[in-house]
C-alpha positions in Angstrom: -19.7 15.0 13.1 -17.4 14.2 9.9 -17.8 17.4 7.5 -20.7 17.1 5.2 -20.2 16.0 1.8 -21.5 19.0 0.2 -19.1 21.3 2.0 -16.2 19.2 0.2 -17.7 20.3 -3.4 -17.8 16.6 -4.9 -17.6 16.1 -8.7 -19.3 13.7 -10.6 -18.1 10.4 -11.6 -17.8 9.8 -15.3 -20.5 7.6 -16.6 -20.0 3.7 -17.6 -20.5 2.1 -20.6 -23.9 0.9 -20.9 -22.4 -2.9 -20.9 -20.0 -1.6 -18.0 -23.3 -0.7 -15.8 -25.1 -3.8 -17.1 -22.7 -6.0 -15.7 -22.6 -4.0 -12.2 -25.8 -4.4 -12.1 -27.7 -2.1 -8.8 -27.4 -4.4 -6.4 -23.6 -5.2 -5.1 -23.9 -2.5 -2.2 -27.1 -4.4 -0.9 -25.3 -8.0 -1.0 -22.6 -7.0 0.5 -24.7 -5.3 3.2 -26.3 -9.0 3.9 -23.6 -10.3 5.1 -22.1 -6.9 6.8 -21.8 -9.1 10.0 -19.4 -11.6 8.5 -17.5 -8.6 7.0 -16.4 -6.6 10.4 -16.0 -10.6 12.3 -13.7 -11.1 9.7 -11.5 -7.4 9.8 -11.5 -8.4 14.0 -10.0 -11.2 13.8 -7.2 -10.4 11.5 -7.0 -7.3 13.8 -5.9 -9.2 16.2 -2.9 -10.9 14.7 -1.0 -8.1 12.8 2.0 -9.3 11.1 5.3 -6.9 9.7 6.9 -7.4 6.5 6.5 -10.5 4.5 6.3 -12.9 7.4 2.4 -13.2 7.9 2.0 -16.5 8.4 -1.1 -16.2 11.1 -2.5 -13.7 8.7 -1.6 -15.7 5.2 -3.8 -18.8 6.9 -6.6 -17.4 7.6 -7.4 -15.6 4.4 -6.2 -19.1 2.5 -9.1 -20.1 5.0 -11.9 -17.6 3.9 -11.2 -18.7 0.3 -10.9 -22.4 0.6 -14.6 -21.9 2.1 -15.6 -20.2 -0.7 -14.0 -23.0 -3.3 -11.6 -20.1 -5.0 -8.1 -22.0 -5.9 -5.2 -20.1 -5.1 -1.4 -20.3 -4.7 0.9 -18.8 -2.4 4.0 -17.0 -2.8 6.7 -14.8 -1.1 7.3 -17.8 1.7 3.6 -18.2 1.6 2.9 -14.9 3.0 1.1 -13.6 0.1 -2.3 -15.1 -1.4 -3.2 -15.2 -5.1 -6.7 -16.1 -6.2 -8.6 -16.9 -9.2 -12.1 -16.4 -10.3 -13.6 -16.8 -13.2 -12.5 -18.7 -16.8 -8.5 -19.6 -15.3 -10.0 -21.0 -12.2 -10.4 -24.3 -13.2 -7.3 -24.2 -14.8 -5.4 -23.3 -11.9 -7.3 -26.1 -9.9 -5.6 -29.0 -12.3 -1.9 -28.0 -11.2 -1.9 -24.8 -10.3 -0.9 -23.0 -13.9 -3.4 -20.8 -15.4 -2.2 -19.2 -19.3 -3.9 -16.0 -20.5 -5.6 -18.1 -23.6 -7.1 -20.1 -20.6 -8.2 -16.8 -18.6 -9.4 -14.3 -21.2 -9.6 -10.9 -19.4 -7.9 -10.8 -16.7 -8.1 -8.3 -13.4 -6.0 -7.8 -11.0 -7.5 -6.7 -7.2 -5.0 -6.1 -4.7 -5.4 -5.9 -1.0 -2.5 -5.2 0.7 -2.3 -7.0 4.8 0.6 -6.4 6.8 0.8 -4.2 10.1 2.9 -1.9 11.7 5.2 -1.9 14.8 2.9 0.0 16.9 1.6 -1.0 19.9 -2.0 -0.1 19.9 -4.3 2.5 22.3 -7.5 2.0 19.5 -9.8 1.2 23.0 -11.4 -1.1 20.3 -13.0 -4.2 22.3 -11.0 -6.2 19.1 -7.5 -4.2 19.9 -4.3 -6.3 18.9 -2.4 -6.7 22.0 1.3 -8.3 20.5 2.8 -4.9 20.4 1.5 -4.5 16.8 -1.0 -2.6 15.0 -3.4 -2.4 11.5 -2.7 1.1 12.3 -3.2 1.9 8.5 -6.4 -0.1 7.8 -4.7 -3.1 5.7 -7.3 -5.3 7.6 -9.5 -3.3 5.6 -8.2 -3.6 2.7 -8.1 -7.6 2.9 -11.4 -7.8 4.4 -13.2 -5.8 1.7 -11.1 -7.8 -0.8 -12.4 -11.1 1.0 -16.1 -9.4 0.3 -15.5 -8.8 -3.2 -14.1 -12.0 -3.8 -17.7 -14.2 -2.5 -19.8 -11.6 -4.7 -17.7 -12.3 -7.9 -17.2 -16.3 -7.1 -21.6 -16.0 -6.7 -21.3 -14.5 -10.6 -18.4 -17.0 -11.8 -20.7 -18.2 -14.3 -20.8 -15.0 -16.0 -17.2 -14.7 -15.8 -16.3 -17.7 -17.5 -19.0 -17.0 -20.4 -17.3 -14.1 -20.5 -13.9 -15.6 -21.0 -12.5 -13.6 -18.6 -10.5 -13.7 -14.5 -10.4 -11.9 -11.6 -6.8 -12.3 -9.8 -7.2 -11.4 -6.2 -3.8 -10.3 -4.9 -3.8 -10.4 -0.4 0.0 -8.6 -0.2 2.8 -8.5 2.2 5.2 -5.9 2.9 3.5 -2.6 1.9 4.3 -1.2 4.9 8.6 -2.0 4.5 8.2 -1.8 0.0 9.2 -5.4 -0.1 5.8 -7.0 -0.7 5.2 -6.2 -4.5 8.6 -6.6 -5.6 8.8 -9.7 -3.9 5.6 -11.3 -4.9 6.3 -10.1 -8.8 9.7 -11.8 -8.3 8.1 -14.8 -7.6 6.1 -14.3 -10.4 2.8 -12.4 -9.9 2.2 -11.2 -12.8 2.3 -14.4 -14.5 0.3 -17.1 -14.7 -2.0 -15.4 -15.9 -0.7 -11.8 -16.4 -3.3 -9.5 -15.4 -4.2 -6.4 -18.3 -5.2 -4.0 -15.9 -5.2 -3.8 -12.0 -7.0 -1.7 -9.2 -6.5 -1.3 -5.6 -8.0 1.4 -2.7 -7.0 2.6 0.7 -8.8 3.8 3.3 -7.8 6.9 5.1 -9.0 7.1 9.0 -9.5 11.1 8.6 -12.1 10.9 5.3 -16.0 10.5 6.2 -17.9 7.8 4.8 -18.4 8.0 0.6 -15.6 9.8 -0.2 -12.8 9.1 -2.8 -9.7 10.8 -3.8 -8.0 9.9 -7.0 -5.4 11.3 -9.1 -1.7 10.9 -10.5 0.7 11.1 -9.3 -1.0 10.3 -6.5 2.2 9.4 -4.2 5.8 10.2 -4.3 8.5 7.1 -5.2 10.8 6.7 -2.1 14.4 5.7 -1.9 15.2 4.7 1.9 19.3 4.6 2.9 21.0 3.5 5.8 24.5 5.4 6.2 27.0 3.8 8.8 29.7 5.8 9.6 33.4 4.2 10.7 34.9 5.8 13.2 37.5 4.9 16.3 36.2 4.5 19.5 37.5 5.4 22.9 37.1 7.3 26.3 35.7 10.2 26.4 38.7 12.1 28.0 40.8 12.0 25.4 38.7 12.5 21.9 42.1 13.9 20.1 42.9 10.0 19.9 39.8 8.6 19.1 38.1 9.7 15.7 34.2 10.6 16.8 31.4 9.0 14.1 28.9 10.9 15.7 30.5 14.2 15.0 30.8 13.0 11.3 27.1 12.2 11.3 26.1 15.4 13.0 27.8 17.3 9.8 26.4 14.3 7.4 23.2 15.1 8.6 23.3 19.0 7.8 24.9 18.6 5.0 22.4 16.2 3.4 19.9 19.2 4.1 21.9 21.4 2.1 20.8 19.1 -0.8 17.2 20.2 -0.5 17.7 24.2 0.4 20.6 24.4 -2.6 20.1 21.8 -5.3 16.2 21.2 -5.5 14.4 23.4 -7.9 11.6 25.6 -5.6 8.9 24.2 -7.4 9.8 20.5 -7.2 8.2 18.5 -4.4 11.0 16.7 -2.6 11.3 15.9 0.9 14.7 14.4 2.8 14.4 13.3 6.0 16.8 11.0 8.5 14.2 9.9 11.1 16.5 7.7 12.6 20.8 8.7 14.3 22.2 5.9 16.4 25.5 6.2 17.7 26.9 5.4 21.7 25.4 4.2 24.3 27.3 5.8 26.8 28.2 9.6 28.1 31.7 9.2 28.4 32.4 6.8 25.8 33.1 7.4 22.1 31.2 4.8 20.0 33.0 2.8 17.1 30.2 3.8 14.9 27.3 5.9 14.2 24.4 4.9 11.8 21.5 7.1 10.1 18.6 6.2 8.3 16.0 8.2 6.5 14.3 8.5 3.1 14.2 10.6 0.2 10.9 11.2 -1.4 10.0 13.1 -4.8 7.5 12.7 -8.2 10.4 13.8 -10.9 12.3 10.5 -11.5 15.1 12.1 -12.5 15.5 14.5 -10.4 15.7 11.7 -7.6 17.8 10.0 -9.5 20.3 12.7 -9.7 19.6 13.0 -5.5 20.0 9.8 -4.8 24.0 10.1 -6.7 24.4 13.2 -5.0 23.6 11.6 -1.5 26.5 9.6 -2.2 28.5 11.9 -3.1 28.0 14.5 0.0 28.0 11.5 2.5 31.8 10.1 1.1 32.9 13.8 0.9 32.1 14.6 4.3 32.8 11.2 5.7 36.2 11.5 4.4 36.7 15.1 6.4 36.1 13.8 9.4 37.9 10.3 8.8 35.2 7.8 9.3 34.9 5.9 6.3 31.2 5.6 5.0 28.9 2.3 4.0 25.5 3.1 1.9 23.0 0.8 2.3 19.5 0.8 0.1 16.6 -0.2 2.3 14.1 0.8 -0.3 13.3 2.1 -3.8 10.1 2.4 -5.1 8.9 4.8 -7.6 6.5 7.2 -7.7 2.8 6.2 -7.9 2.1 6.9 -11.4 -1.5 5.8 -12.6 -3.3 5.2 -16.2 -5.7 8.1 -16.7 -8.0 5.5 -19.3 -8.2 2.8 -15.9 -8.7 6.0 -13.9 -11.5 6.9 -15.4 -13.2 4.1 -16.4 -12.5 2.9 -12.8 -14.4 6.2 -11.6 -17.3 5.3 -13.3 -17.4 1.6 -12.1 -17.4 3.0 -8.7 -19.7 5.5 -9.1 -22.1 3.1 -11.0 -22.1 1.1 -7.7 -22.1 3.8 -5.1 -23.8 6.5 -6.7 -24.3 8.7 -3.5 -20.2 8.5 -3.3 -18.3 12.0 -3.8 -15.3 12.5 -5.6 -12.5 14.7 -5.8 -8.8 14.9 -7.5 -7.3 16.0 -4.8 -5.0 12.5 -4.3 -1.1 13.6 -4.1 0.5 13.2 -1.0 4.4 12.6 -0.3 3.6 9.2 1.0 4.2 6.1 -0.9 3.1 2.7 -2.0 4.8 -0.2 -3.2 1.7 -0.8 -5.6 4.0 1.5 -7.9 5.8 -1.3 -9.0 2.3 -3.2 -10.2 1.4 0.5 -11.9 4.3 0.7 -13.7 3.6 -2.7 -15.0 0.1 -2.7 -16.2 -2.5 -0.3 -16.4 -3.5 1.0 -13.0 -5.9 3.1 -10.9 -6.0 3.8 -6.9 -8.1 5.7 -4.6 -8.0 6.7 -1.5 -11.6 6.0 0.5 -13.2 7.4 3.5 -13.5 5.3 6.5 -13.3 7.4 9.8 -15.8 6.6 12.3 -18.5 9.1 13.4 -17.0 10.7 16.7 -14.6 13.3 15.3 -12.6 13.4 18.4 -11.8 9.4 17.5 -10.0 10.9 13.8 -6.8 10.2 14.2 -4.3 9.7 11.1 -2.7 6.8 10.0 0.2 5.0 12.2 -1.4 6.7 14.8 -1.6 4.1 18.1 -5.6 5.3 18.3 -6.4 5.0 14.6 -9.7 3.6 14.2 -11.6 2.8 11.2 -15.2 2.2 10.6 -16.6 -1.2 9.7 -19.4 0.7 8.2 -16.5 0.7 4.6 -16.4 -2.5 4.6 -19.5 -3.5 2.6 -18.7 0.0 0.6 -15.3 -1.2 0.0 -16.2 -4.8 -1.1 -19.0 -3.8 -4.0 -16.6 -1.5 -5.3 -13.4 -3.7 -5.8 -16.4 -6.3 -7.4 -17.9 -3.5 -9.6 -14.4 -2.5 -10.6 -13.6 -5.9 -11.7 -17.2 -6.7 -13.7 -16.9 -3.4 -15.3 -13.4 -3.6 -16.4 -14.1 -7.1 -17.9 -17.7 -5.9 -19.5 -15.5 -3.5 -20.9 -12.6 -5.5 -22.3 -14.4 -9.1 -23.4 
């Protein structure tokens, strides 16, 4: 059994505005329980077509799908990999050619709902397991199903949207999973047309029981990701003294880029270096050409990373140089740290809470993870929570990127009337 909610000592959301809790209304949990069917058909079939990166053309379709059905415009971006909604006051705008200004949306709200997958060959034991050798092994078919949810209950009150003067934007992402989705879609010009005022998102953690929520800020850590490809001479093993031996180089990179942590880090700073990945040969008696690491860097004080991230180059050149293999620094990511408004925080809480009353809630979100949707917060005005969807069996919890990860469909109604209360209470609030 998942641990009660009363052994987790749950505080109490704050309370919406009056107008906030009149637009929310008492009914989104119950709508979206109606069609609870559609909900989990939907998050099993894009289960079984997970995409990597920003190339989700299998999973960009069928969500365009879901919304043509519902008659919610949208446009595509990032190679057509991610989807971008409207309802509300800019819909109809967008229909005539695709442009929506903010004097023609009002309000505007950004939901995201983030959809790519992992390289992870799944062991869920799910009867709707993925079998391409990849995985939603961190719930982003979730994330877009609950999204999708959210999206038919707010179309159903578009109406009072548009006498409202105000939009809902409904983001469907790429490329959380590699960093490149939100910078990417932004690039492209996602916060445009119109520009959202505030946004929201959620993710689910596999490990939380049902009605749960985590929130807080900084909730994760920025990450800066570095490949490090080390020059060196190859030959036969025999006779190293005429070869020059990357690996050896990267053997000493690789302590000495610990050294950074155990000698230059304050104690009390939370910062974590890690090389996950040291390439080099491919043969016992053979000395390889090269020898490549990869790994990340991940810390809240900007910076502090900042200074890292120079200091990294320094200690890899300096060492390099030693050992005579020449040294190429590659950036394969760089996002920072998930910083959140406090005022969207808690007026977010409330939404929620106004919606699922029965839902606990703690401040207990800050993890060394990270989350691309750090480049929308440090745009607009931002909240994120972490939900609970692990399934009833405890011996079925396992963590996210796990190959047996499973989530519970039982969320996805949960998940759907909060993004929608979210969005009527923000706008309630900001007509």
């Amino acid at each position: 059994m998942a641990p009660a909610l009363s052994d987790l000592q749950p505080q109490s959301a704050p309370k919406a505005t009056a107008a906030a809790q009149t637009a929310i209304g008492d009914g989104l949990v119950a709508e979206a329980q109606a069609f609870a069917d559609e909900l989990a058909a939907w998050r099993h079939d894009l289960h079984q077509m997970p995409e990597l990166g920003n190339s989700l053309p299998q999973t960009s379709t069928y969500i365009q799908a879901r919304l043509t059905e519902m008659d919610i415009p949208f446009a595509t971006l990032v190679d057509g990999s991610c989807v971008v909604g409207l309802v509300g006051a800019g819909a109809a705008a967008a229909q005539g050619n695709g442009v929506c200004t903010n004097e023609q949306a009002g309000t505007v709200i950004m939901l995201r709902g983030d959809m790519d997958a992992l390289p992870v060959a799944e062991e869920s034991g799910e009867p709707f397991a993925s079998t391409n050798g990849c995985m939603h092994a961190c719930g982003h078919d979730m994330h877009a199903t609950a999204l999708l949810g959210a999206a038919r209950m707010l179309k159903a009150r578009e109406a009072e949207l548009v006498d409202a003067n105000a939009t809902v934007k409904l983001l469907f992402q790429p490329g959380e999973e590699t960093f490149e989705g939100a910078r990417a879609a932004i690039a492209d010009g996602l916060l445009q047309n119109p520009r959202p005022q505030a946004a929201f998102a959620m993710h689910v953690n596999s490990q939380s029981p049902l009605g749960l929520v985590l929130y807080g800020s900084p909730a994760l850590s920025g990450v800066y990701g570095f490949r490090i490809t080390l020059q060196g001479k190859g030959g036969h093993g025999s006779s190293p003294e005429i070869c020059i031996d990357p690996i050896t180089a990267g053997v000493h990179v690789h302590l000495a880029l610990q050294e950074l942590i155990a000698r230059e880090v304050p104690a009390a700073k939370e910062v974590a270096l890690t090389v996950g990945k040291f390439a080099g040969g491919q043969a016992a008696n053979v000395i390889p050409d090269t020898c490549v690491l990869e790994g990340t860097l991940r810390g809240f004080d900007v910076e502090l990373m900042e200074h890292l991230k120079t200091r990294i180059a320094e200690v890899v050149k300096g060492v390099a140089a030693t050992y005579r293999t020449p040294a190429a620094i590659e950036t394969l990511s760089d996002v920072p740290p998930l910083v959140l408004d406090d005022n969207m925080t808690q007026a977010s809480l409330g939404y929620v809470g106004a919606t699922l009353p029965k839902v606990a809630f703690l401040p207990l979100f800050h993890a060394m993870a990270s989350e691309d949707f750090a480049l929308i917060s440090s745009e607009i005005p931002s909240a994120y929570f972490t939900v609970g969807a692990a399934v009833t069996d405890t011996d079925e919890h396992f963590a996210q990127h796990h190959p047996k990860a499973r989530f519970s469909d039982a969320e996805l109604p949960l998940g759907a009337a909060a993004y929608a209360a979210v969005a009527l209470g923000y706008i309630a609030d900001h007509r």
